[in-house]
Jmol script that loads the backbone (N, CA, C; Angstrom):
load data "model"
ATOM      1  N   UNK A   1     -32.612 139.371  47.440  1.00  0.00           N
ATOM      2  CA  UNK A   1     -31.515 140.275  47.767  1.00  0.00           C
ATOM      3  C   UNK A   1     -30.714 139.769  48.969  1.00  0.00           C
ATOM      4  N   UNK A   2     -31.444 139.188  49.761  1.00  0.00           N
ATOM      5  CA  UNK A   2     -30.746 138.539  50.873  1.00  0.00           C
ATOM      6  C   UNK A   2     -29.224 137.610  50.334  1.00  0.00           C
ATOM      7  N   UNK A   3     -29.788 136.604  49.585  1.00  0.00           N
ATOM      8  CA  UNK A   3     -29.070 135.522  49.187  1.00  0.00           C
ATOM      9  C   UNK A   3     -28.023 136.448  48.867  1.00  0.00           C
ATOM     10  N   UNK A   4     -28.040 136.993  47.747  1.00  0.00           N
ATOM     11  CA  UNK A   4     -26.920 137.842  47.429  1.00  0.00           C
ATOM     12  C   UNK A   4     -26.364 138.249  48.238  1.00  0.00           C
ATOM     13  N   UNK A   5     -26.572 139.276  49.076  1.00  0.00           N
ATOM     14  CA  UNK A   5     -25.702 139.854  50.249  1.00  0.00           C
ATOM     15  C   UNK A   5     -24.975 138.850  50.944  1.00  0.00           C
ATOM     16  N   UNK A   6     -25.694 137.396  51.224  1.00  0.00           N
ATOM     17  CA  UNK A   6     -24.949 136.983  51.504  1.00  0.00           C
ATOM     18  C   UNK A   6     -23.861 136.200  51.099  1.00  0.00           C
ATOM     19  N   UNK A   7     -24.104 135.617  49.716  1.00  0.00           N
ATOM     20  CA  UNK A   7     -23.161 135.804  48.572  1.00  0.00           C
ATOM     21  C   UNK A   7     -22.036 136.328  48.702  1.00  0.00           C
ATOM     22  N   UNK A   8     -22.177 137.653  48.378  1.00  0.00           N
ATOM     23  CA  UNK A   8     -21.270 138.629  48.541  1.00  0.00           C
ATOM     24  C   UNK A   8     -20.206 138.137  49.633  1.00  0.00           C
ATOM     25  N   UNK A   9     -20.994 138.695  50.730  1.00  0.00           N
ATOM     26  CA  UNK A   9     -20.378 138.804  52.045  1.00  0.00           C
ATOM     27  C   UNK A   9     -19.498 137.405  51.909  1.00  0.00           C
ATOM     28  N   UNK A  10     -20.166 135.623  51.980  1.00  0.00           N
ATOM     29  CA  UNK A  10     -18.899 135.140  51.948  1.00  0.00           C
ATOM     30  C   UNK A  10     -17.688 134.656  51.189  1.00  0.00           C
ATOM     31  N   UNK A  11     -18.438 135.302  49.690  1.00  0.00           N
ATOM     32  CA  UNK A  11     -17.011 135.456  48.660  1.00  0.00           C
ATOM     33  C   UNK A  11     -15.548 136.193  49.136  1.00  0.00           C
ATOM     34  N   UNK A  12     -16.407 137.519  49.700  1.00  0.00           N
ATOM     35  CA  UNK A  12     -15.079 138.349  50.209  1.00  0.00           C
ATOM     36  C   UNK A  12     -14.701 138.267  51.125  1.00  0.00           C
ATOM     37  N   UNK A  13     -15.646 137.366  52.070  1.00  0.00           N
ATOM     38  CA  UNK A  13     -14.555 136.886  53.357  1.00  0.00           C
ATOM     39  C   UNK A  13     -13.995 135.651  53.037  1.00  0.00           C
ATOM     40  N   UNK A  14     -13.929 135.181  51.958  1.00  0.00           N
ATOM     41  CA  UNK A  14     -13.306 133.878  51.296  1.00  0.00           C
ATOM     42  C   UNK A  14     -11.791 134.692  50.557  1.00  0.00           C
ATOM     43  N   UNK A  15     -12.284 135.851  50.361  1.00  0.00           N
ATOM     44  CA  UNK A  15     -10.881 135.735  49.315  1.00  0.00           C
ATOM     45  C   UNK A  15      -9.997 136.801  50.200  1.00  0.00           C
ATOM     46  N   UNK A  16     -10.092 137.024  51.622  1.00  0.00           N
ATOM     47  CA  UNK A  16      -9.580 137.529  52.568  1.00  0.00           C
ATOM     48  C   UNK A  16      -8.008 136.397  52.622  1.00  0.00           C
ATOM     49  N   UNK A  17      -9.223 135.297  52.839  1.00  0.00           N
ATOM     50  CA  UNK A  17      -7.993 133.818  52.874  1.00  0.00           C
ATOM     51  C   UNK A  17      -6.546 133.970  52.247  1.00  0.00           C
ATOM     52  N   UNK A  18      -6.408 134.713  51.347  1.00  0.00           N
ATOM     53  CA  UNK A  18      -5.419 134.667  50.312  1.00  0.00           C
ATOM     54  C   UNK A  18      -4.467 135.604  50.894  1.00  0.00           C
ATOM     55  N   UNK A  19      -4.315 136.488  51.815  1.00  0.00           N
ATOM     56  CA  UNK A  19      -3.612 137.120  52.409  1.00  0.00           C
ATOM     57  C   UNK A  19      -3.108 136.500  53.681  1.00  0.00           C
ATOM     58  N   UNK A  20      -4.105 135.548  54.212  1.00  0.00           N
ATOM     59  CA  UNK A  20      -3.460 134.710  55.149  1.00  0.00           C
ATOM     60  C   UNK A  20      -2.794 133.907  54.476  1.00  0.00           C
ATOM     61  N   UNK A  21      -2.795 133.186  53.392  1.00  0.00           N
ATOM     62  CA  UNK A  21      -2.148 132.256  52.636  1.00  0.00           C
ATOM     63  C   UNK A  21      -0.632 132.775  52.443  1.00  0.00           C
ATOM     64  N   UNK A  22      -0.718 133.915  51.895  1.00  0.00           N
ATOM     65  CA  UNK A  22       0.664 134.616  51.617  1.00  0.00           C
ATOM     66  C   UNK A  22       1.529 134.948  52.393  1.00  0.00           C
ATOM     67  N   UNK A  23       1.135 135.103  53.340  1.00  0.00           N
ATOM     68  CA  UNK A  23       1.636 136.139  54.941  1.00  0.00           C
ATOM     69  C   UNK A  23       2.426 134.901  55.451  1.00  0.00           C
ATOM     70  N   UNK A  24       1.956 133.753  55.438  1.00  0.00           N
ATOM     71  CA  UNK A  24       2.689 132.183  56.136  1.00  0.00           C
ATOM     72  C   UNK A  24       3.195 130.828  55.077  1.00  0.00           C
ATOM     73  N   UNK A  25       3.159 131.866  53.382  1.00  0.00           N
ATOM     74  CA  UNK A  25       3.692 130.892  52.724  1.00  0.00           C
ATOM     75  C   UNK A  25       3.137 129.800  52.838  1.00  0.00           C
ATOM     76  N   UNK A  26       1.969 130.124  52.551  1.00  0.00           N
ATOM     77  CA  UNK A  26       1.049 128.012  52.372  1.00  0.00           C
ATOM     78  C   UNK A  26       1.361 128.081  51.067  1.00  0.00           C
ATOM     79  N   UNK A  27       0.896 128.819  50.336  1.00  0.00           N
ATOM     80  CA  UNK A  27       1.003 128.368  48.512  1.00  0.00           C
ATOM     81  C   UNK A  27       1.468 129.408  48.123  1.00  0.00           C
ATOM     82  N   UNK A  28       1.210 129.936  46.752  1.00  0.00           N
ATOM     83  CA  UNK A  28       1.948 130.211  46.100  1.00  0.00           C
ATOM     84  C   UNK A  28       0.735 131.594  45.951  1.00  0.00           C
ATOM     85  N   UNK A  29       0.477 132.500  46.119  1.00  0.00           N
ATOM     86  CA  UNK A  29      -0.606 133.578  45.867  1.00  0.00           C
ATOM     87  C   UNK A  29      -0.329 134.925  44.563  1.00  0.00           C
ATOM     88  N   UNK A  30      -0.366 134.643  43.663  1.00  0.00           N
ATOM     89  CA  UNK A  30       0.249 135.229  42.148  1.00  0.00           C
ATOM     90  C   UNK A  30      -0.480 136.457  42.401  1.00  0.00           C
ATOM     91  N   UNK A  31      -1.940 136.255  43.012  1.00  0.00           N
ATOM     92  CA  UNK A  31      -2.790 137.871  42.688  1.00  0.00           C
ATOM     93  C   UNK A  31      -2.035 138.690  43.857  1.00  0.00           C
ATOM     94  N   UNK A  32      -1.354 138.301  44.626  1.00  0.00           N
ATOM     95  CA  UNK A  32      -1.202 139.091  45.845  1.00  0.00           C
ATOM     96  C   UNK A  32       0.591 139.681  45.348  1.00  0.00           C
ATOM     97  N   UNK A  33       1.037 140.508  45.248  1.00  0.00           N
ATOM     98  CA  UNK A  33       2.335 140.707  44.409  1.00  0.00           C
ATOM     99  C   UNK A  33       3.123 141.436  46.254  1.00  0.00           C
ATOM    100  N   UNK A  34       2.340 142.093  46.615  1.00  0.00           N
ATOM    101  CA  UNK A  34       3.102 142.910  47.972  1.00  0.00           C
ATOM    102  C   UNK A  34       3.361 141.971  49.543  1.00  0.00           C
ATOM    103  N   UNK A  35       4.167 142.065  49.822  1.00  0.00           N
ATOM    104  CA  UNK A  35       4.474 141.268  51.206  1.00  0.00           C
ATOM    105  C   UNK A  35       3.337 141.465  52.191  1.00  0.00           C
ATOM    106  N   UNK A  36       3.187 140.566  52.700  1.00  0.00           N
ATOM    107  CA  UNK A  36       2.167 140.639  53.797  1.00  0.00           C
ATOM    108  C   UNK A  36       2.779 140.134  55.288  1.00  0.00           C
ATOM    109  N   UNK A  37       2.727 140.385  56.323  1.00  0.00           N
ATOM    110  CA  UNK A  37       3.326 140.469  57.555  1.00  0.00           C
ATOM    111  C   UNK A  37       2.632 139.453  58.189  1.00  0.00           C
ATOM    112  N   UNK A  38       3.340 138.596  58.851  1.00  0.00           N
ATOM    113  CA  UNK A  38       2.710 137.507  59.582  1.00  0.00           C
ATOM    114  C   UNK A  38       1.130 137.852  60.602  1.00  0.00           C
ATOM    115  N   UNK A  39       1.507 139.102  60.679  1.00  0.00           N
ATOM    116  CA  UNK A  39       0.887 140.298  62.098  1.00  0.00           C
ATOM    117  C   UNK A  39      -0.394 140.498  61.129  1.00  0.00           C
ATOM    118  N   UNK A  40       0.202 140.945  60.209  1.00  0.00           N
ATOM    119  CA  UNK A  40      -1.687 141.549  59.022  1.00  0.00           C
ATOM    120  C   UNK A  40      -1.756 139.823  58.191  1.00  0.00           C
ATOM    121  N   UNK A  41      -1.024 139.321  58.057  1.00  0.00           N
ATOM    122  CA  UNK A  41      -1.761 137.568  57.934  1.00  0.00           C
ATOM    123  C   UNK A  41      -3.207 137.163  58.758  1.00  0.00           C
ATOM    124  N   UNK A  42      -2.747 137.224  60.352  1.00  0.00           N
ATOM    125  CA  UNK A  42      -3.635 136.654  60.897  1.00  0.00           C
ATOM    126  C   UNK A  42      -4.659 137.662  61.283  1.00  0.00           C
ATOM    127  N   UNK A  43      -4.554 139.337  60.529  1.00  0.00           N
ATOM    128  CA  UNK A  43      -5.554 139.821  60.974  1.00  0.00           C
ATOM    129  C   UNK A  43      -6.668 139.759  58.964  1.00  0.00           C
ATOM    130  N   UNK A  44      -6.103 139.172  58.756  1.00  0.00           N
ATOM    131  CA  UNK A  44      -6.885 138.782  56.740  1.00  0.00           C
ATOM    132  C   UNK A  44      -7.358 137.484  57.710  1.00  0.00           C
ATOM    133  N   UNK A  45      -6.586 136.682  58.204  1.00  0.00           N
ATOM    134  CA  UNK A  45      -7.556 135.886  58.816  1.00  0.00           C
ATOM    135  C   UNK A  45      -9.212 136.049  59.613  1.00  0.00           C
ATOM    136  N   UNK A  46      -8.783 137.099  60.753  1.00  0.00           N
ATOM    137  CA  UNK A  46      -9.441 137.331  61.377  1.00  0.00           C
ATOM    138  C   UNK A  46     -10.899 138.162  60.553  1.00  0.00           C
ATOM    139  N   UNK A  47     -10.281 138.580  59.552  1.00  0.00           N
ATOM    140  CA  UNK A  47     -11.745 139.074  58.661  1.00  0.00           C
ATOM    141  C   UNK A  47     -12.232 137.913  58.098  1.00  0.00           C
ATOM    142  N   UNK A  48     -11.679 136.693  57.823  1.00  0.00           N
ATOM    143  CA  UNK A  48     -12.680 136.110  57.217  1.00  0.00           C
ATOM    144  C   UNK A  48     -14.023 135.531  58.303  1.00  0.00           C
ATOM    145  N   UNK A  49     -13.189 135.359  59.610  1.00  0.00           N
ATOM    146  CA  UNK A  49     -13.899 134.575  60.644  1.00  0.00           C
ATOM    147  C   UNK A  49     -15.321 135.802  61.033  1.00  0.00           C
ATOM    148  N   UNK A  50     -15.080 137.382  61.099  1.00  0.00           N
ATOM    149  CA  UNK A  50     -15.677 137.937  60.945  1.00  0.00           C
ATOM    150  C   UNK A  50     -17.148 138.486  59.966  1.00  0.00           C
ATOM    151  N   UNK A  51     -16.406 138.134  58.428  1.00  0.00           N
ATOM    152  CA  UNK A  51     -17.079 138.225  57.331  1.00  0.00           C
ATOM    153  C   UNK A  51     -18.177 136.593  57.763  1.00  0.00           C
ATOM    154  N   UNK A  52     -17.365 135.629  57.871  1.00  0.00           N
ATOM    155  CA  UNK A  52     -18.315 134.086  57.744  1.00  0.00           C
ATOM    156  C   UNK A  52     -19.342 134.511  58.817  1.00  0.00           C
ATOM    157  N   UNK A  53     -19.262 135.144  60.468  1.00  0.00           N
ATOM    158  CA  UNK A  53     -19.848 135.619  61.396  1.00  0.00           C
ATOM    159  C   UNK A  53     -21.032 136.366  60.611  1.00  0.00           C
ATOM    160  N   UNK A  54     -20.922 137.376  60.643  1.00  0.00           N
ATOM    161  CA  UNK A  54     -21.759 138.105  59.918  1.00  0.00           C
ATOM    162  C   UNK A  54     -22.821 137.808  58.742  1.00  0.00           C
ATOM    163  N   UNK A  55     -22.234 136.876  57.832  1.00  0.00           N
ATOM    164  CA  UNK A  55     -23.202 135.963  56.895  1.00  0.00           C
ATOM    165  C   UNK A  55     -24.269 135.008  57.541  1.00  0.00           C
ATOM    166  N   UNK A  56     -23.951 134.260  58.730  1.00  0.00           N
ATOM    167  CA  UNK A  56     -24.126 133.296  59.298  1.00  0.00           C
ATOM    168  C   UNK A  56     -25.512 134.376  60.506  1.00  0.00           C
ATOM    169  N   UNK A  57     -25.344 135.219  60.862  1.00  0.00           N
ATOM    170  CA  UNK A  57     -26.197 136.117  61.822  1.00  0.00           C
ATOM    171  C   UNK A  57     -27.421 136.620  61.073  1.00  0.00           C
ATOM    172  N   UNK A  58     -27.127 136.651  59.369  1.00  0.00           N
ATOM    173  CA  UNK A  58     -28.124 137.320  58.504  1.00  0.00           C
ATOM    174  C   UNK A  58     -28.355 136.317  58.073  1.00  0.00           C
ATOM    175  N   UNK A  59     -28.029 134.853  57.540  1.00  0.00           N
ATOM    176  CA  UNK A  59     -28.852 133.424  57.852  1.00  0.00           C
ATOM    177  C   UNK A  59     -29.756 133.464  58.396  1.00  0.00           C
ATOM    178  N   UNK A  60     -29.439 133.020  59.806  1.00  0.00           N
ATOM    179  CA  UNK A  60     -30.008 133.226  61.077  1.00  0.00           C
ATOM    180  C   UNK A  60     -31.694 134.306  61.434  1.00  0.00           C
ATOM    181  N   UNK A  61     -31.616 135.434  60.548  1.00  0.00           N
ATOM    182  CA  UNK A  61     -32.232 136.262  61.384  1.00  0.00           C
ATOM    183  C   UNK A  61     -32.069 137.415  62.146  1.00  0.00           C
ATOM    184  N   UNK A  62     -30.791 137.480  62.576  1.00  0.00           N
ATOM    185  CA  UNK A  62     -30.510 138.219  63.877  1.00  0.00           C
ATOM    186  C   UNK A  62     -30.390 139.406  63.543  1.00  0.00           C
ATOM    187  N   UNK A  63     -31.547 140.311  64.107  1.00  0.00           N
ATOM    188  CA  UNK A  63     -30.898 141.671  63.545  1.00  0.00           C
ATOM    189  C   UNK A  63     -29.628 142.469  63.556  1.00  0.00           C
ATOM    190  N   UNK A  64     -28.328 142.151  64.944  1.00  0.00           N
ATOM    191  CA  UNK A  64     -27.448 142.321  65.306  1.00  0.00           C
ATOM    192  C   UNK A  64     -26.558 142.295  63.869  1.00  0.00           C
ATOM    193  N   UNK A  65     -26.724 141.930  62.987  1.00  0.00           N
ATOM    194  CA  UNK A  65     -25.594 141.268  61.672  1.00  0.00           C
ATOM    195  C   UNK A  65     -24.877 142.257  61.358  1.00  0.00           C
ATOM    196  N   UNK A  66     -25.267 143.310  61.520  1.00  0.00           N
ATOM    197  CA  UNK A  66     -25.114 144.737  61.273  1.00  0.00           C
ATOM    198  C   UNK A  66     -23.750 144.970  61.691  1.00  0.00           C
ATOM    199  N   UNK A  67     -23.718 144.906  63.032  1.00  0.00           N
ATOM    200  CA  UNK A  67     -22.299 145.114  63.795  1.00  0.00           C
ATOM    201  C   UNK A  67     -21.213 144.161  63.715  1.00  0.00           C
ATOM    202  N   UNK A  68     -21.310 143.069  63.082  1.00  0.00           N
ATOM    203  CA  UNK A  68     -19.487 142.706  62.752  1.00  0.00           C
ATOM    204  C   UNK A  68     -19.570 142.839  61.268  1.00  0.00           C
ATOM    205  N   UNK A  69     -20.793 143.155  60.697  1.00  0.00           N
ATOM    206  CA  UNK A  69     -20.510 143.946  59.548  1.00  0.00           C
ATOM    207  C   UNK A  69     -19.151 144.892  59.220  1.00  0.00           C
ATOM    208  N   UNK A  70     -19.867 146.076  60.238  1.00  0.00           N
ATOM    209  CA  UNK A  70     -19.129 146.946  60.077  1.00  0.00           C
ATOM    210  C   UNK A  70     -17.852 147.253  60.433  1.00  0.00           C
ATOM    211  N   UNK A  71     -17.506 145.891  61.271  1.00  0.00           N
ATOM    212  CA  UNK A  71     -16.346 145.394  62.369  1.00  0.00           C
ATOM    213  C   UNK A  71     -15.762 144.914  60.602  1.00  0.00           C
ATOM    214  N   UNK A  72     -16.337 144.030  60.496  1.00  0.00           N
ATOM    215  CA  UNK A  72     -15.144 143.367  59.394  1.00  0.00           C
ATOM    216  C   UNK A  72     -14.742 143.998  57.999  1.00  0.00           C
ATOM    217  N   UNK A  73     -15.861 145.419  57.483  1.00  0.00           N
ATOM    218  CA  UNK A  73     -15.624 145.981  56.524  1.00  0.00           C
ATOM    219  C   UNK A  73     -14.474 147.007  57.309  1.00  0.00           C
ATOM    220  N   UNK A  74     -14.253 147.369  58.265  1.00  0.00           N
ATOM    221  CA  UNK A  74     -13.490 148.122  58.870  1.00  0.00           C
ATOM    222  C   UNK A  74     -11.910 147.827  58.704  1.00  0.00           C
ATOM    223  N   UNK A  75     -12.166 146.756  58.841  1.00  0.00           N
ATOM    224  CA  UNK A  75     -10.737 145.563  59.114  1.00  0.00           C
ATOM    225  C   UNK A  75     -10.293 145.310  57.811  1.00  0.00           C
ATOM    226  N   UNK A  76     -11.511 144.784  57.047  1.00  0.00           N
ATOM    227  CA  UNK A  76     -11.143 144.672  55.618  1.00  0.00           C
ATOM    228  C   UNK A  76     -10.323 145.811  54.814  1.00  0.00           C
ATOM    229  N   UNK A  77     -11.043 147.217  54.624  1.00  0.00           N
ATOM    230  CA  UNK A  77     -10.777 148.116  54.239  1.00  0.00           C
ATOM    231  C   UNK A  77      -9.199 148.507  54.711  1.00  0.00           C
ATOM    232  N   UNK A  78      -8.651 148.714  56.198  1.00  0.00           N
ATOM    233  CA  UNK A  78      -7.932 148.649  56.554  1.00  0.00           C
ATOM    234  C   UNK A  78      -6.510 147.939  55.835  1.00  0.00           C
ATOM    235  N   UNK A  79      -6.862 146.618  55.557  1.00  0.00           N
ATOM    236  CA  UNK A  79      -5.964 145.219  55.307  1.00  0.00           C
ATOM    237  C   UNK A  79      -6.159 145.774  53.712  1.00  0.00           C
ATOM    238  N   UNK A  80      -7.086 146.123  52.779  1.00  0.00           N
ATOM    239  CA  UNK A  80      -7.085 146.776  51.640  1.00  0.00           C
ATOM    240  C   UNK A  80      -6.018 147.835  51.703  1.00  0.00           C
ATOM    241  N   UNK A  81      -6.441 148.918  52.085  1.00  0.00           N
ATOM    242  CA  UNK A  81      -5.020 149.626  52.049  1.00  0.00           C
ATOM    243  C   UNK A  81      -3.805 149.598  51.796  1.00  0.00           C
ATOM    244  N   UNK A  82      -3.528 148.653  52.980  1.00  0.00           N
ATOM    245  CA  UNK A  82      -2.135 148.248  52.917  1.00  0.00           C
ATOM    246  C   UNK A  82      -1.565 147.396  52.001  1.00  0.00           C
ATOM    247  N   UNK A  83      -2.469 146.492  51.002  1.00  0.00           N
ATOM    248  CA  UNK A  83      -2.005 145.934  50.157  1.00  0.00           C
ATOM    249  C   UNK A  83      -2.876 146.648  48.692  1.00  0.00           C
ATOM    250  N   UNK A  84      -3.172 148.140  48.747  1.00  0.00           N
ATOM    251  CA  UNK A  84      -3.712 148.536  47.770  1.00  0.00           C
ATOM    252  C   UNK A  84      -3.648 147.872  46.087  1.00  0.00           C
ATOM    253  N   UNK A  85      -2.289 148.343  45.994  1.00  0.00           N
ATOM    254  CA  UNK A  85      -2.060 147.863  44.482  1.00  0.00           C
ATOM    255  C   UNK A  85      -2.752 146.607  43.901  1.00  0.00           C
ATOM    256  N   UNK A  86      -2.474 145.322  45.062  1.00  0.00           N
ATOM    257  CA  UNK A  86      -3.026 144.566  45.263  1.00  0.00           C
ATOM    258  C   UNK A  86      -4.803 143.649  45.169  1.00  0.00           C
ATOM    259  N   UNK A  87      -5.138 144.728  45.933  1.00  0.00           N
ATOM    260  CA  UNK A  87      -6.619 144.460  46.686  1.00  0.00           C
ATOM    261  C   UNK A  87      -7.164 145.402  46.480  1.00  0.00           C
ATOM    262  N   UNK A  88      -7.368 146.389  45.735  1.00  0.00           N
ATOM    263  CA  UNK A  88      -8.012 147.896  45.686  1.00  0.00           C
ATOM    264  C   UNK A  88      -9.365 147.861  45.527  1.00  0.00           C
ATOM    265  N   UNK A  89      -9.866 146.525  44.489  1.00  0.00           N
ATOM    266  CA  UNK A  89     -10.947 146.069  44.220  1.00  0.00           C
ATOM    267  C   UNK A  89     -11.891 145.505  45.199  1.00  0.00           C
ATOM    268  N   UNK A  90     -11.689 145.235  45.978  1.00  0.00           N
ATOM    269  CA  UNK A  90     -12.232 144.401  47.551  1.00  0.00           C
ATOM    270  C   UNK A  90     -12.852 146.129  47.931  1.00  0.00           C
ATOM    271  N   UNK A  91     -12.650 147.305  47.735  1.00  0.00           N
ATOM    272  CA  UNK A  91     -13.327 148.049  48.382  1.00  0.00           C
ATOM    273  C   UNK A  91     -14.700 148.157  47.810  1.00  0.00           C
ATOM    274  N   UNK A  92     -14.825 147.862  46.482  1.00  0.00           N
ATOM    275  CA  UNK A  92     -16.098 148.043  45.662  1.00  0.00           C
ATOM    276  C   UNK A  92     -16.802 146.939  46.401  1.00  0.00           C
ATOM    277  N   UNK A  93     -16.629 145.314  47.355  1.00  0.00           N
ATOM    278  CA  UNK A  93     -17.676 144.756  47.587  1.00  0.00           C
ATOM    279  C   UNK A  93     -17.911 145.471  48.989  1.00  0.00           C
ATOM    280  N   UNK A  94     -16.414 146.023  49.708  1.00  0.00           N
ATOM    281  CA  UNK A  94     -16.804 146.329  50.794  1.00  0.00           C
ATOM    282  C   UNK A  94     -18.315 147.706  50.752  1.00  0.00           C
ATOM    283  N   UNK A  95     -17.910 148.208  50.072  1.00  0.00           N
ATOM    284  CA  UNK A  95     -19.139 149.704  49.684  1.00  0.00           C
ATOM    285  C   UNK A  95     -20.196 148.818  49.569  1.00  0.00           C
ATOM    286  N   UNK A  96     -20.328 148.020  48.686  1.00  0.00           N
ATOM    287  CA  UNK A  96     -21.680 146.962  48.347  1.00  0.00           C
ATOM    288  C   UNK A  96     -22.041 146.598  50.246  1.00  0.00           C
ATOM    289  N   UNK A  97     -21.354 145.635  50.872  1.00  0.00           N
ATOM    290  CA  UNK A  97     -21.690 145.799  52.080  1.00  0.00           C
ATOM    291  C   UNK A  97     -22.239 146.860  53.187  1.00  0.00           C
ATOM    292  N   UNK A  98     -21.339 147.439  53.114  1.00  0.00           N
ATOM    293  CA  UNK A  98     -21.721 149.239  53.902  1.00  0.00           C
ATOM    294  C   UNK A  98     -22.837 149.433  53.551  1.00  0.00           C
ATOM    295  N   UNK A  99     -23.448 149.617  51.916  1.00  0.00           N
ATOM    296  CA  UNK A  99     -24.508 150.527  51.823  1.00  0.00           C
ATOM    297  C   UNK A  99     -25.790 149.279  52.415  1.00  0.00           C
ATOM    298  N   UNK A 100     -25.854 147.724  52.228  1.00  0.00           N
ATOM    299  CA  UNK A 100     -26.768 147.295  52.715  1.00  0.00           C
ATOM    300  C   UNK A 100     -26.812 147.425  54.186  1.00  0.00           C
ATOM    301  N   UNK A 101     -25.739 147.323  54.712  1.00  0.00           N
ATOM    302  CA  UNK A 101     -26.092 147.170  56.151  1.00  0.00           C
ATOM    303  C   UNK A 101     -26.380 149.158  56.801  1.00  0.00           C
ATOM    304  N   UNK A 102     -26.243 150.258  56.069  1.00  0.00           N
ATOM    305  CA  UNK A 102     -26.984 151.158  56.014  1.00  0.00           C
ATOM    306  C   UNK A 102     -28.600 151.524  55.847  1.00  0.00           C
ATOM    307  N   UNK A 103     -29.028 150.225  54.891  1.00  0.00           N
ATOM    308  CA  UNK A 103     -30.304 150.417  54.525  1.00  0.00           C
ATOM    309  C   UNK A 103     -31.208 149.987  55.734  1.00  0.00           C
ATOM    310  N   UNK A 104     -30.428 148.732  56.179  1.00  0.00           N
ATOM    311  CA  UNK A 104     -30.749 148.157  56.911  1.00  0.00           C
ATOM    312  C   UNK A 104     -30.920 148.681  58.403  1.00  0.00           C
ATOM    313  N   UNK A 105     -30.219 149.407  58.541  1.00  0.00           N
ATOM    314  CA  UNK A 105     -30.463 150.245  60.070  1.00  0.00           C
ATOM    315  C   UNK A 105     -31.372 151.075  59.542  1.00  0.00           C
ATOM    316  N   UNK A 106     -31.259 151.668  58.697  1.00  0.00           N
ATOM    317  CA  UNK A 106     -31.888 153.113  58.500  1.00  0.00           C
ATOM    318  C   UNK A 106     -33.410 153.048  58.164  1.00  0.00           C
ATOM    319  N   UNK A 107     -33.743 151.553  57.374  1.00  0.00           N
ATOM    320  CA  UNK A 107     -35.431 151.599  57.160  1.00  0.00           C
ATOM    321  C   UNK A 107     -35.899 150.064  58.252  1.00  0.00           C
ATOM    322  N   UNK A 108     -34.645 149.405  58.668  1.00  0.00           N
ATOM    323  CA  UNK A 108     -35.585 148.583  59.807  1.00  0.00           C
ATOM    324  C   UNK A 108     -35.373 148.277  61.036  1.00  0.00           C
ATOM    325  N   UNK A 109     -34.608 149.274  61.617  1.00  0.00           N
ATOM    326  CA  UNK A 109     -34.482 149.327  62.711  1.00  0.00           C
ATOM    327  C   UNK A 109     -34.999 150.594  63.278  1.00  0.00           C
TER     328      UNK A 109
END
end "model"
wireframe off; spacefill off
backbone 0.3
color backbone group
């Protein structure tokens, strides 16, 4: 279950990328149809560096993983919103996230 989670975790901080991609016109982003703001560009950035953080802490060990967890599903969800039509689907991994890092406080910490 680990592997997976972390799976998870850096698929969707991988496909965060694609909003930074769009926001500064690197390529061409077909799934992304709504404008993205240079300003929420580098904050799709900033979730991935968050999401990779967080994968990399539950690698690791560290029980802390928990908290930019919830930092980057925060951010994520957020950056979802605003490109709903878009990204609506990114909330189903974010929930997948939430509820592990719930289990995880709640039966081992």
């Amino acid at each position: 279950m680990k592997t997976l989670l972390i799976v998870l975790i850096l698929i969707h901080g991988m496909i965060h990328l694609l909003g930074f991609v769009k926001a500064f016109d690197l390529a061409r982003v077909s799934q992304l149809t709504q404008h993205i703001t240079k300003a929420h560009g580098i904050l799709w950035l900033i979730s991935v560096f968050v999401f990779t953080l967080t994968a990399l802490l539950i690698i690791l060990n560290k029980e802390i993983w928990w908290v930019p967890a919830i930092l980057s599903l925060c951010l994520s969800q957020y950056l979802i919103f605003r490109s709903w039509q878009d990204a609506k689907f990114g909330t189903l991994a974010n929930v997948l996230i939430l509820i592990a890092a719930f289990i995880y406080c709640t039966w081992y910490s």
